[in-house]
Structure formats: C-alpha cells, structure tokens
gemmi code that builds the backbone of each chain (N, CA, C; Angstrom):
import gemmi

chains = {
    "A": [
        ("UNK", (31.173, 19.524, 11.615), (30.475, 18.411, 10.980), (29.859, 18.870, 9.687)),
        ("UNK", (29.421, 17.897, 8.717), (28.614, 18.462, 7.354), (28.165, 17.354, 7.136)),
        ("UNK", (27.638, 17.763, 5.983), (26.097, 16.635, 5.740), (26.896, 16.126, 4.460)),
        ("UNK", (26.413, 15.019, 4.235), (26.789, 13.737, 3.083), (25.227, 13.787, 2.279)),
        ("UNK", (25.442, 14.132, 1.140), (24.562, 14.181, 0.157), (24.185, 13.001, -0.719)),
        ("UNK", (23.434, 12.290, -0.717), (23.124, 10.519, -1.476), (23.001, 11.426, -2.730)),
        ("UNK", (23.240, 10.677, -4.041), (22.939, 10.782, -5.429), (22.935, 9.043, -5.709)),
        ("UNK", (22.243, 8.768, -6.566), (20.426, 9.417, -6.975), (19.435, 9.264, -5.917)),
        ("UNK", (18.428, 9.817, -5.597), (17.170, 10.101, -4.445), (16.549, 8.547, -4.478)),
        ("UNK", (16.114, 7.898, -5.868), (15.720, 7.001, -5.786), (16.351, 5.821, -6.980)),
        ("UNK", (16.141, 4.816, -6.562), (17.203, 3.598, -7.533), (16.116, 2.425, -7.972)),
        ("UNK", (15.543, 2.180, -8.694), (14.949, 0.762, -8.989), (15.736, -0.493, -9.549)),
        ("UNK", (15.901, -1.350, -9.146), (16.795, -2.196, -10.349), (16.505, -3.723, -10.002)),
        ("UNK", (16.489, -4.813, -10.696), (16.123, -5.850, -11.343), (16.962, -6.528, -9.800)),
        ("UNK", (16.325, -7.538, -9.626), (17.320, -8.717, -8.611), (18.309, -9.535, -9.391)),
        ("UNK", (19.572, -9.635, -8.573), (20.431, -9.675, -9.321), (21.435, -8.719, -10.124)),
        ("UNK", (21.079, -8.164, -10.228), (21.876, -6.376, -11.098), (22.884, -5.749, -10.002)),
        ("UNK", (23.424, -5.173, -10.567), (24.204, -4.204, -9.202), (23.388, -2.803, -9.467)),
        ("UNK", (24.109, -2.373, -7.765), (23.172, -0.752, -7.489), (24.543, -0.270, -7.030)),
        ("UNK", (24.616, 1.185, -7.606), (25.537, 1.946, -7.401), (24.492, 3.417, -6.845)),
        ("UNK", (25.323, 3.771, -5.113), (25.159, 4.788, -4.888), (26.412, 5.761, -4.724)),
        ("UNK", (25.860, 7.240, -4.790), (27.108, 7.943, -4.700), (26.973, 8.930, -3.473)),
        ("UNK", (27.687, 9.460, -2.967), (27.521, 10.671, -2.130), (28.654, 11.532, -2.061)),
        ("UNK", (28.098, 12.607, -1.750), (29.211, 13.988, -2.315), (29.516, 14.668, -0.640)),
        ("UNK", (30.462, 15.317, -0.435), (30.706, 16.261, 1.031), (31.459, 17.458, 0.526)),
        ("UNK", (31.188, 18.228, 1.821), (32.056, 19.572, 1.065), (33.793, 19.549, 1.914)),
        ("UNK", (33.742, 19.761, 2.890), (34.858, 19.813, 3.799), (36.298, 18.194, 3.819)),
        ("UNK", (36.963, 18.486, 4.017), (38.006, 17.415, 4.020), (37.348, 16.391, 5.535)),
        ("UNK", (37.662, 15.280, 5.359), (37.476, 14.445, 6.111), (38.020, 13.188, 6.581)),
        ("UNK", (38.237, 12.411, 7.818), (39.373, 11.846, 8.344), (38.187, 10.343, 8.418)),
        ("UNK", (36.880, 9.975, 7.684), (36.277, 8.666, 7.536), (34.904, 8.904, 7.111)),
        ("UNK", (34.098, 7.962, 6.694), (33.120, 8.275, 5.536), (33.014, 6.763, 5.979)),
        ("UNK", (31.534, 7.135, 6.626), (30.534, 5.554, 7.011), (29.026, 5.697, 5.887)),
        ("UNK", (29.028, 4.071, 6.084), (27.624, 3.734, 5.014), (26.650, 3.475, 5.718)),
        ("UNK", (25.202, 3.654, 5.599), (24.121, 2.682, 6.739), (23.078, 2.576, 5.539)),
        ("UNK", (22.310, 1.372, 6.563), (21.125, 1.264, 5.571), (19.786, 1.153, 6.546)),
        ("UNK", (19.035, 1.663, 5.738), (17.980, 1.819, 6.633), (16.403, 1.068, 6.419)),
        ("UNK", (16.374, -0.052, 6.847), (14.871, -0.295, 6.270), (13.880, -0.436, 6.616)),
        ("UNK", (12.469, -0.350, 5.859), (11.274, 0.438, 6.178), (10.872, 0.207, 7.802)),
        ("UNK", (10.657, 1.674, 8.663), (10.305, 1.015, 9.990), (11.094, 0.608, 11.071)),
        ("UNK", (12.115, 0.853, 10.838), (13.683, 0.251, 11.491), (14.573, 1.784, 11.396)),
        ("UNK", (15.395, 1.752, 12.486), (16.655, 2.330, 12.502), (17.610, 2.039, 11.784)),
        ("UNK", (18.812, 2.930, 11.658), (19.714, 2.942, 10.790), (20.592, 1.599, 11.518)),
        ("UNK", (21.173, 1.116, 10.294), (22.356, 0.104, 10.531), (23.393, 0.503, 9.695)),
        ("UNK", (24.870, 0.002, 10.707), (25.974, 0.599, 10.231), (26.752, -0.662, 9.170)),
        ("UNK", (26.628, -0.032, 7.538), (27.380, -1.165, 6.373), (28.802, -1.200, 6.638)),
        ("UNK", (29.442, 0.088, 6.359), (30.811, -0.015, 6.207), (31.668, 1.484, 6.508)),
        ("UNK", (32.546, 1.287, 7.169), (33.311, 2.600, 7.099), (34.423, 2.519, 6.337)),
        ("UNK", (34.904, 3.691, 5.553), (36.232, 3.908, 4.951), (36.918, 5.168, 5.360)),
        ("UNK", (38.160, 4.970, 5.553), (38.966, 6.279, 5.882), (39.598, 6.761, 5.067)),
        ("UNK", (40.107, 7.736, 5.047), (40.392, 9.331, 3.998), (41.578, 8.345, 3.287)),
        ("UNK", (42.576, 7.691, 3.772), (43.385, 7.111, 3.499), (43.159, 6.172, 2.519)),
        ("UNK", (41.890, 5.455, 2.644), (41.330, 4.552, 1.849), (41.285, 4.570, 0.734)),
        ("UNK", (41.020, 3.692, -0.452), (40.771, 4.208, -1.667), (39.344, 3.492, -2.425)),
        ("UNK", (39.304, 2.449, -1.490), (38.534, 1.084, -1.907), (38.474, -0.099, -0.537)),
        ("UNK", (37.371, -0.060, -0.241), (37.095, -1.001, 0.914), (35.744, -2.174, 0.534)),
        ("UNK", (36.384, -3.376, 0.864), (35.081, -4.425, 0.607), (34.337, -5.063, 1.628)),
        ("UNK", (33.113, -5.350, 1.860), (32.620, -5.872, 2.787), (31.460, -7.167, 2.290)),
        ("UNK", (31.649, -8.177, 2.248), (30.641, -9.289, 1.453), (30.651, -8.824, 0.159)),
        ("UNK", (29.485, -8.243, -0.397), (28.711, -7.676, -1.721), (29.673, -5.979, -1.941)),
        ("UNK", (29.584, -5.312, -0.625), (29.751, -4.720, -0.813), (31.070, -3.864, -1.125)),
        ("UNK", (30.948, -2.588, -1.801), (32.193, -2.167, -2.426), (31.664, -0.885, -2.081)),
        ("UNK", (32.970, -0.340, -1.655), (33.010, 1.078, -1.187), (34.198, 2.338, -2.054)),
        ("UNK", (34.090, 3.163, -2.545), (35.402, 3.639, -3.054), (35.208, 5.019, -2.379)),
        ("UNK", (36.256, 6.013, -2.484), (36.317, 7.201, -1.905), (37.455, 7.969, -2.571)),
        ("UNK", (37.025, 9.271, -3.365), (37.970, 9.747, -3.505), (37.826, 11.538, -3.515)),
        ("UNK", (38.895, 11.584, -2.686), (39.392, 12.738, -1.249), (39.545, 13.882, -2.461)),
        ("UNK", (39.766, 13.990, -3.891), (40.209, 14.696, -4.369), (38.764, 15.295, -4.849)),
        ("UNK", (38.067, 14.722, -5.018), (36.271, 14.468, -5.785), (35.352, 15.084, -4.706)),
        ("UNK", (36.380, 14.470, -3.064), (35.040, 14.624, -2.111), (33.560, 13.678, -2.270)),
        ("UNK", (33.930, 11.937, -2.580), (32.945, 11.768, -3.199), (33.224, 10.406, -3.040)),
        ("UNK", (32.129, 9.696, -2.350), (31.988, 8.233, -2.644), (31.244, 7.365, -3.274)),
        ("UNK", (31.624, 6.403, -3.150), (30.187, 5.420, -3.820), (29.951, 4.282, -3.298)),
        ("UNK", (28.753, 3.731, -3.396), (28.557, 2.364, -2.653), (28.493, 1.494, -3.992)),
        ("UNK", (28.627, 0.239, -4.009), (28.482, -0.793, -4.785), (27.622, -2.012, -4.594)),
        ("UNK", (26.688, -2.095, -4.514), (26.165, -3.492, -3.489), (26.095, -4.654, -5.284)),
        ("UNK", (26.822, -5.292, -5.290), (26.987, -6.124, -6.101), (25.689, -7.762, -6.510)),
        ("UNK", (25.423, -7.860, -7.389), (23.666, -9.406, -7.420), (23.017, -9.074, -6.536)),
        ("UNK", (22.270, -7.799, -6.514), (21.374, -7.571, -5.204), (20.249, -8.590, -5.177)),
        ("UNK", (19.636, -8.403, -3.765), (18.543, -9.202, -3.772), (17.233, -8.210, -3.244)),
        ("UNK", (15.912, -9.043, -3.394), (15.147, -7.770, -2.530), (15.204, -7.774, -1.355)),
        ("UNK", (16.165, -8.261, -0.926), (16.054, -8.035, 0.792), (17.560, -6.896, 1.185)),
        ("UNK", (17.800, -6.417, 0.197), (18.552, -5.243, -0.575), (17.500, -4.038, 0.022)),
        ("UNK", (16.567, -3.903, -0.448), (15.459, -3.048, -0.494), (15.763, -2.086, 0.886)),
        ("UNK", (15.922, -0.291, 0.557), (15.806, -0.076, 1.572), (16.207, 1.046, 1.206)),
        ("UNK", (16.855, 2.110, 2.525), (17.245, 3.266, 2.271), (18.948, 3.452, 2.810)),
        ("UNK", (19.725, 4.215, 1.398), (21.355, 4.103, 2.297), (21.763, 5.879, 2.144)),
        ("UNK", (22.532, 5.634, 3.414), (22.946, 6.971, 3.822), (24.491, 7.360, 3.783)),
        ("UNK", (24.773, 8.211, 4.388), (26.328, 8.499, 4.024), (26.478, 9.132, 5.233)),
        ("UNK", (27.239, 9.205, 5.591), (27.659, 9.999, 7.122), (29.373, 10.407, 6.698)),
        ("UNK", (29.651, 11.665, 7.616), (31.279, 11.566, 7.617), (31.397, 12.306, 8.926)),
        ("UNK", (32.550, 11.339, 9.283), (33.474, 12.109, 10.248), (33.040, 11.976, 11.684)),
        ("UNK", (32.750, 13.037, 12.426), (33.253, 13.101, 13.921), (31.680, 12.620, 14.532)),
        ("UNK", (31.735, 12.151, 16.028), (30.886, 12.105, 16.566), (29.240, 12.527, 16.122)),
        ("UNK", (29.261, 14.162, 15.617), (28.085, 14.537, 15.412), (28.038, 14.137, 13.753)),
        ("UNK", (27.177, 12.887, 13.706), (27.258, 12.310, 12.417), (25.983, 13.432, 11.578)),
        ("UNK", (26.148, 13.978, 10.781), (24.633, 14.259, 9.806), (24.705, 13.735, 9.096)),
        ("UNK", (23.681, 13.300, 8.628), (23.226, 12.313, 7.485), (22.423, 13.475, 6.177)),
        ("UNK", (22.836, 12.526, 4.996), (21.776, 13.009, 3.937), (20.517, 12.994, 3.984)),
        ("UNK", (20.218, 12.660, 2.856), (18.282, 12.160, 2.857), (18.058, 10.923, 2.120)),
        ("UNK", (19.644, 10.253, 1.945), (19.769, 9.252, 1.187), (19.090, 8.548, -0.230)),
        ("UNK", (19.724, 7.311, -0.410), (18.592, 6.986, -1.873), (17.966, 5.587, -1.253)),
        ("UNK", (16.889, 5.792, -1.665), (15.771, 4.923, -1.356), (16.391, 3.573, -2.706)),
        ("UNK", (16.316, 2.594, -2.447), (16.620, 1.821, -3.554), (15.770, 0.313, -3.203)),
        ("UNK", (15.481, 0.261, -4.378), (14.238, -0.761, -4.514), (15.091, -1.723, -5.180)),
        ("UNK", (14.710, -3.415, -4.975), (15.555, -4.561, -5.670), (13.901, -4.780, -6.176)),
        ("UNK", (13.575, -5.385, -7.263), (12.669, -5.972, -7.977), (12.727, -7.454, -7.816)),
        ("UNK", (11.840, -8.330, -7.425), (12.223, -9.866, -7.401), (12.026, -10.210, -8.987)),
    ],
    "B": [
        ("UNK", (23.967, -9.019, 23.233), (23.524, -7.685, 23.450), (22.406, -7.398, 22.825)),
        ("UNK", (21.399, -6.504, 23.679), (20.127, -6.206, 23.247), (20.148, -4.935, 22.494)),
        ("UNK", (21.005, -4.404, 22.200), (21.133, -3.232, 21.464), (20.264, -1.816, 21.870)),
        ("UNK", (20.020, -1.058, 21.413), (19.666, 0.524, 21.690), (17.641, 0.075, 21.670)),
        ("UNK", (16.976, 0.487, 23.215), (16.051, -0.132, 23.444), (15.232, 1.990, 23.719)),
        ("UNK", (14.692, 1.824, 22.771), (13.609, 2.762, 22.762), (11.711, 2.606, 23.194)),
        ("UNK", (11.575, 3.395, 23.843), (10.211, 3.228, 24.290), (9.437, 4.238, 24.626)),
        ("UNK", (8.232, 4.651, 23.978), (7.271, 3.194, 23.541), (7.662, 3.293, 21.729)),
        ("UNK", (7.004, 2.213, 21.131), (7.541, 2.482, 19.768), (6.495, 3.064, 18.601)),
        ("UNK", (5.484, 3.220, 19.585), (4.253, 4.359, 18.886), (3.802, 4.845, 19.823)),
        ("UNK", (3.354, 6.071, 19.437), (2.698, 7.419, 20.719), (1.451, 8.097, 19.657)),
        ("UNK", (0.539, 7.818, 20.362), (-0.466, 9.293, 19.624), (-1.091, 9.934, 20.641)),
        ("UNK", (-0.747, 11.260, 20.408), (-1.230, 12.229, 22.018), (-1.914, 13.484, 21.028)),
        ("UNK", (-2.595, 14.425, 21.932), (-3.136, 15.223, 21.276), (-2.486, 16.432, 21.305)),
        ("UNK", (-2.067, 17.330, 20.791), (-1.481, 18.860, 20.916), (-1.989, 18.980, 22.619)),
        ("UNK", (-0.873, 19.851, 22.776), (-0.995, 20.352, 23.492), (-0.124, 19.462, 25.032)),
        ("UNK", (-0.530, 18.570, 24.880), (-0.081, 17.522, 26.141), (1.542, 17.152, 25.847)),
        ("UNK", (2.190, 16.562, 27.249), (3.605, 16.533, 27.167), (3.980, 15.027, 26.449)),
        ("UNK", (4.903, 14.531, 25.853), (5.530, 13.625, 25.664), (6.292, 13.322, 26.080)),
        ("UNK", (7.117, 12.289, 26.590), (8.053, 11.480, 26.944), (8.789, 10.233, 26.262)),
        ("UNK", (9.822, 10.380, 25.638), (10.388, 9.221, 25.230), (12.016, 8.790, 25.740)),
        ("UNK", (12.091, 7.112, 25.525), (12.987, 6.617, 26.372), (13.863, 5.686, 26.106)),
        ("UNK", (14.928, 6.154, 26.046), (16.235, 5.793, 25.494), (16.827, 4.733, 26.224)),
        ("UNK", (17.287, 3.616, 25.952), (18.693, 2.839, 27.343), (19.731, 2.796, 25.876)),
        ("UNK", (20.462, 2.733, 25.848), (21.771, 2.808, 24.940), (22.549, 1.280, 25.508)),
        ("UNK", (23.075, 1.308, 24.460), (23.805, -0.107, 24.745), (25.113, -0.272, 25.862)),
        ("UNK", (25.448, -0.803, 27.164), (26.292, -0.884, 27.796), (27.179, -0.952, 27.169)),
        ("UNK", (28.082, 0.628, 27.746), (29.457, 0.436, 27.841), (29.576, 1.685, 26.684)),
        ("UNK", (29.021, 2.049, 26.305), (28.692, 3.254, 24.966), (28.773, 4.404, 25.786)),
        ("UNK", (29.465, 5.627, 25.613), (29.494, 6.659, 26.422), (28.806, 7.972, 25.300)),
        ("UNK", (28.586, 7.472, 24.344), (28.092, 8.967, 23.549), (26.376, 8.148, 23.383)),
        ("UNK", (25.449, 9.755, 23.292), (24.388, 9.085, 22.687), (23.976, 10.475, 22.139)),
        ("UNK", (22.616, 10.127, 21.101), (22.016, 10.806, 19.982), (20.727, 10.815, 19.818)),
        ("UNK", (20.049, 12.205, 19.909), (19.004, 11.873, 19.611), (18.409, 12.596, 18.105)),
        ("UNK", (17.977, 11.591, 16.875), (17.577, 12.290, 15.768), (16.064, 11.932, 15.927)),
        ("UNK", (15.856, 13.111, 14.570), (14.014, 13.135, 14.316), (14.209, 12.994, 13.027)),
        ("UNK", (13.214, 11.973, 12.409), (13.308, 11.721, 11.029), (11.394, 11.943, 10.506)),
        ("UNK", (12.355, 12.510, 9.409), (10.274, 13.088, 8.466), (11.016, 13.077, 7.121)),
        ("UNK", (9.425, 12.608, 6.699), (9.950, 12.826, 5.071), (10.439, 14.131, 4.372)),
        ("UNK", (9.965, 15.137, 4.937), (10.171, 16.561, 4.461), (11.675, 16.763, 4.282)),
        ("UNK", (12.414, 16.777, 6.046), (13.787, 16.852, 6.753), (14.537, 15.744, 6.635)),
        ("UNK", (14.256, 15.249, 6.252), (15.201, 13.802, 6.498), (15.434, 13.586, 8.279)),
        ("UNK", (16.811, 13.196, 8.157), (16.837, 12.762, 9.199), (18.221, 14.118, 9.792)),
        ("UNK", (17.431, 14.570, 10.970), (17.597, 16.168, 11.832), (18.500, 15.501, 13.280)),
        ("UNK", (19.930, 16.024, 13.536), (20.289, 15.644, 14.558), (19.790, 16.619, 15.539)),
        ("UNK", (19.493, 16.052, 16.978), (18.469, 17.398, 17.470), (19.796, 17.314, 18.774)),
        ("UNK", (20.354, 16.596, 19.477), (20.972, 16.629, 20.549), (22.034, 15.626, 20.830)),
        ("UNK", (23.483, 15.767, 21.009), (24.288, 14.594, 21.645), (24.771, 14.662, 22.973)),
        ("UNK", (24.703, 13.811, 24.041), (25.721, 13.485, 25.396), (26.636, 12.989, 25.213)),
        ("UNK", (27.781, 12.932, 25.736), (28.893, 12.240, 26.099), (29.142, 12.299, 27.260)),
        ("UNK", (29.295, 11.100, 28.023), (29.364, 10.888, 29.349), (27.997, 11.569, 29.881)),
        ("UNK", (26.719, 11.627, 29.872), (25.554, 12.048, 30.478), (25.678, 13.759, 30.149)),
        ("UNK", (26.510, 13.944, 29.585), (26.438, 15.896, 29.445), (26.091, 16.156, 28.371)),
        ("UNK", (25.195, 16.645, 27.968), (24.863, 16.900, 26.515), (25.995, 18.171, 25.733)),
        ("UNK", (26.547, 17.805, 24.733), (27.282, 18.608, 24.333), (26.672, 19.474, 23.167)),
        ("UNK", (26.071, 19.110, 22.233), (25.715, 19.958, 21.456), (23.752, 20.161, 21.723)),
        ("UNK", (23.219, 21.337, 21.430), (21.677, 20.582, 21.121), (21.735, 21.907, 20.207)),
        ("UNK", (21.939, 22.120, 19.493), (21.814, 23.100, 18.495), (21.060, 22.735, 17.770)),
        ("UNK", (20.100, 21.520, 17.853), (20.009, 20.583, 16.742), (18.065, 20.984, 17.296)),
        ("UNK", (17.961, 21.012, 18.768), (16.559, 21.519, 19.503), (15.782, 22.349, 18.499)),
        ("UNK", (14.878, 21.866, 18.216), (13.986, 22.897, 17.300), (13.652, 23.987, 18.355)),
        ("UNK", (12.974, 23.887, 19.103), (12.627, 25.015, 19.982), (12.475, 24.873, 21.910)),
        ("UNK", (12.367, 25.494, 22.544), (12.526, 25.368, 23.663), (11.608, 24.318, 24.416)),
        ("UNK", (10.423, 24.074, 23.391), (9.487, 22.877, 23.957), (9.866, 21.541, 24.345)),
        ("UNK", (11.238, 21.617, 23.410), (11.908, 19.840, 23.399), (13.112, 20.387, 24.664)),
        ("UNK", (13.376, 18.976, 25.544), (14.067, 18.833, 26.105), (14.813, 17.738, 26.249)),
        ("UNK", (15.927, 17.587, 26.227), (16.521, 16.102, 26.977), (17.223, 15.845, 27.859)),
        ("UNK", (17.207, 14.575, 28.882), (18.072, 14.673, 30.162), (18.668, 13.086, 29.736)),
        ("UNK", (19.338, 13.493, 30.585), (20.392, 11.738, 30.554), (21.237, 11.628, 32.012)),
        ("UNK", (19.954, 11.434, 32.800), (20.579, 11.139, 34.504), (21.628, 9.781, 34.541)),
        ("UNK", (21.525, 9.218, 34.104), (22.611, 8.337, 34.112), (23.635, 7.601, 32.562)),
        ("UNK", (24.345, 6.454, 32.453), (25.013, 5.960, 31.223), (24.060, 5.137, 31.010)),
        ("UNK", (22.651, 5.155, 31.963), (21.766, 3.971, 31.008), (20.508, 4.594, 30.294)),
        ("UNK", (20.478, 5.779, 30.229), (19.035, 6.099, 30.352), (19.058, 7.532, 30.322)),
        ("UNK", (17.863, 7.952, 29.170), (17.788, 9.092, 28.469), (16.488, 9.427, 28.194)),
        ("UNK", (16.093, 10.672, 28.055), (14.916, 11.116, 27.690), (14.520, 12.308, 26.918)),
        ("UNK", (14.024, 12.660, 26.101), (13.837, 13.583, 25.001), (12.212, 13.983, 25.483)),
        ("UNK", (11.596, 15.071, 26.139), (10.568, 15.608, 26.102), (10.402, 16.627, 25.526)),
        ("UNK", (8.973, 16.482, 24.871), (8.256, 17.624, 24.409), (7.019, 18.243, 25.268)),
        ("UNK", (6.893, 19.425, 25.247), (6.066, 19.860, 26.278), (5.579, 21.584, 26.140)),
        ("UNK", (4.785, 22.079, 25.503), (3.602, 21.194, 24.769), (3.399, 20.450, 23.703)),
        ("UNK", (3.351, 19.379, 23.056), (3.320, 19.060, 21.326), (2.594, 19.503, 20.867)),
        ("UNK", (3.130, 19.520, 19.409), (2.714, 20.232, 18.608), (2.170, 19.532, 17.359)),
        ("UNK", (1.359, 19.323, 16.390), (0.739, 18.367, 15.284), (2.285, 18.274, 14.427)),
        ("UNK", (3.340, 19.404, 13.950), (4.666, 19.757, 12.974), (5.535, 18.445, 14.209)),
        ("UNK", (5.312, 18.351, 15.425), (6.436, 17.302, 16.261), (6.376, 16.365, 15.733)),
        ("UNK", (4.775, 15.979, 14.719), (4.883, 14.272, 14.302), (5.781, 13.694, 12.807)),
        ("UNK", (6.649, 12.554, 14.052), (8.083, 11.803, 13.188), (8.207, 10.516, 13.683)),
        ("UNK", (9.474, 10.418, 13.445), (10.220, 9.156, 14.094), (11.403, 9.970, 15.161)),
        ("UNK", (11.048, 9.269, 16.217), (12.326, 9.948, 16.853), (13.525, 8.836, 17.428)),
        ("UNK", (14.595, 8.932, 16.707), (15.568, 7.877, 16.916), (16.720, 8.148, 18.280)),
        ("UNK", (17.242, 7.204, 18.745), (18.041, 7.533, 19.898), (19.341, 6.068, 19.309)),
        ("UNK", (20.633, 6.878, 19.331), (21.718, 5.954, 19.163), (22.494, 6.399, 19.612)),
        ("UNK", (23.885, 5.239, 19.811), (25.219, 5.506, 20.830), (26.086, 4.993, 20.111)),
        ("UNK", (27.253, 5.340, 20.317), (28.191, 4.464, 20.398), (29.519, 4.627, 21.455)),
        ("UNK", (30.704, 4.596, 21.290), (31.580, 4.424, 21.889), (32.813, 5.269, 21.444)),
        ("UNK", (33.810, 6.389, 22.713), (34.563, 6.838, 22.151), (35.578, 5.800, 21.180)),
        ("UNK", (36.022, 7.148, 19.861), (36.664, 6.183, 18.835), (36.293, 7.034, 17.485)),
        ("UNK", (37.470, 7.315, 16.920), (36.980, 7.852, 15.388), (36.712, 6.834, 14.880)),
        ("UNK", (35.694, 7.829, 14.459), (34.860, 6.246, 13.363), (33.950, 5.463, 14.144)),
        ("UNK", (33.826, 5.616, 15.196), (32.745, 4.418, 15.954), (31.435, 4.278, 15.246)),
        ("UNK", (30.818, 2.964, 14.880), (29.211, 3.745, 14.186), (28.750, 3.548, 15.210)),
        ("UNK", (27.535, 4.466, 14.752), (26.499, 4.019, 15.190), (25.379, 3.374, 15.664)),
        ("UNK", (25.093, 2.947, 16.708), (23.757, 1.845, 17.023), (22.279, 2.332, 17.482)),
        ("UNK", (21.532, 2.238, 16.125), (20.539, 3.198, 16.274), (19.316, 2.141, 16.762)),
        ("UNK", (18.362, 2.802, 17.741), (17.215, 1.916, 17.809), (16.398, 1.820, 17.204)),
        ("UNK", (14.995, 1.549, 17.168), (13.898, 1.369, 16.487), (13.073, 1.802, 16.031)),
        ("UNK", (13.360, 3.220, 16.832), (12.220, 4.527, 16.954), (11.125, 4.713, 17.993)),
        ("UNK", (10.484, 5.581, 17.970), (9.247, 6.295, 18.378), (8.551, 6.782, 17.280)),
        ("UNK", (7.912, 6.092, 16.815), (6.941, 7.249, 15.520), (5.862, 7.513, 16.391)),
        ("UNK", (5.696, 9.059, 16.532), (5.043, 10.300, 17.828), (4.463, 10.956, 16.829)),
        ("UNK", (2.721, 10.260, 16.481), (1.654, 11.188, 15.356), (0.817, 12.035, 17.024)),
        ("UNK", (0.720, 13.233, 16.435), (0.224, 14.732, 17.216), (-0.537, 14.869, 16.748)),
        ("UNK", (-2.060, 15.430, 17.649), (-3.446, 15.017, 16.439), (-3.812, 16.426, 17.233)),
    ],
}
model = gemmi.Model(1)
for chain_id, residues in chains.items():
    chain = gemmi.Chain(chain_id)
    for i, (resn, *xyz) in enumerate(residues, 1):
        res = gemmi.Residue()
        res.name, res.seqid = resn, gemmi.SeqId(i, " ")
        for name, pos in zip(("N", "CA", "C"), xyz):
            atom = gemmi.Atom()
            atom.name, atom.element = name, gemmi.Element(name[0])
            atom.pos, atom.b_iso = gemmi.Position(*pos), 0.0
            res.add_atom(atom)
        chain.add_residue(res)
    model.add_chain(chain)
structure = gemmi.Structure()
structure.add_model(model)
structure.setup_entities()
C-alpha cells in the first residue's frame, strides 16, 4: 500500500469558480479513489478511477489520472459552499492510506 | 441502510483509565478499519479485519491499543491505559470484498484525554 499525497494543503475560491485538486503516488497502481470529508463527519466516497482510466465524470465532478505522472486531479466544477470541506486521495488495495488532503473552502 | 454506527461519539476520560470504542459496520461488509485522525498525523491506519481476523495492525501505535471483532457485526478498539497524545478522532469503516470497494466510514469518536 502507499500514501496519496493532496497538492495544494489548502484552496480558497469564490462560489461558483472551479477547484482543482491534485494528488501524486509513488508505486504503480490498479485504482485511485476520491473522498471528501466534512467538518466533524467521516470520510465519504466521491469517485473511483482505474489505472486504465484516463478521465472519469461524476455530476460536477471530473477526475483525470495519469499512470505515466503517477498523478491525479480532481475537478469539482461552479462550486458551491456546501463544497466546503476536506478531499483525499486513496489508491489501491484494501489497506487504503490516505494523505492529509486539501482543505478547500467555497466563499458564498 | 444505517450505515457504519460508531459509539459513543464523544469520550473525555482521564489518563490513565481504559477506553472502549464501538464499531457495527454495515451488513454484509466483510472487511473493516480502524483509523485515528489528528491534525498533526492526518489520518493513521491503525488496524484491518477481514472476516473478524485482523490482518494487518502494524498501524497499533503501541501495545496499550487493542482491537477485537467477535463477530461480522461488531468491533472494538481499546485503549488501556490512555494517554493525553491518544486524544483524536477515531474512525471505524468497512466495506466489501472487491477491488476498488470504497469505503464507508462512520462518524467518529473524538476521545479528548485530560
């Protein structure tokens, strides 16, 4: 297992705007899940993409992955503040580790 | 479904005394997890079961923490003695064999040690 690294730590941005997160891994990997976490609450699961993948959509969201980079990104597209929260990166097998993710703030 | 039911969802005990916290995982989920989250560490995987056997705990800070999982409903993570450094969030989630399965994490335990 290995840990998924969030870039940037923290995100502020306007409601409405898009937020782009990224996360980096070291080892090759067979899927690459998103969660979000907000204040006071357990993690919830956004989206998974597999190694195969290149680009996965879910509502707002946009996922890309590329295997050569070791490196994804999230997209959450006209955020709102109910956006507000913390997102993580996970990869791979059962024993998920997580980053320390980016905290990302929507502004009303 | 009532999803991953943790209890209690605040604890304040004093050093020294044991803790107990309590997991049910969602029916029909055969893996479960227990993390500790702090601002320092982020979020620390400390132990997983599959099928009630814990397979990894490499994750145990030290011999004080323990966890059992007598049955597929029900789990427990003790500390014994705590320590003031034990105070976090302590999360418990499952899911289901399956690459890729996520995760269903509960609500927490935030466990302040005075």
């Amino acid at each position: 297992s290995q840990q998924g690294e969030e870039d940037p730590q923290a995100l502020s941005i306007q409601e409405g705007e898009n937020a782009t997160m990224n996360c980096s891994y070291k080892t090759s990997i067979n899927n690459l899940q998103w969660y979000r976490q907000n204040s006071g609450r357990g993690l919830v699961h956004l989206i998974l993409i597999r190694s195969n993948e290149r680009e996965k959509h879910s509502g707002r969201l946009r996922v890309t992955l590329d295997t050569s980079k070791k490196s994804s990104s999230l997209l959450i597209t006209a955020s709102r503040a109910a956006d507000t929260a913390s997102y993580f990166c996970a990869t791979d097998d059962y024993k998920l580790i997580f980053g320390s993710g980016t905290r990302l703030l929507v502004r009303p | 479904d009532a999803g991953v039911i943790q209890s209690p969802r605040h604890e304040v005990t004093e050093m020294g005394q044991e803790v107990t916290l309590r997991c049910k995982p969602i029916s029909g989920h055969d893996y479960l997890f227990w993390y500790r989250q702090t601002m320092m560490r982020g979020l620390e995987l400390l132990i997983y079961f599959n099928n009630n056997v814990p397979i990894d705990d490499s994750g145990m800070p030290e011999d004080r923490f323990s966890a059992k999982m007598p049955n597929a409903s029900f789990s427990t993570l003790k500390i014994q003695p705590s320590e003031p450094r034990d105070s976090a969030v302590y999360f418990c989630a499952s899911t289901w064999t399956g690459v890729g399965s996520p995760l269903h994490f509960g609500n927490g335990t935030r466990l302040t040690v005075t």
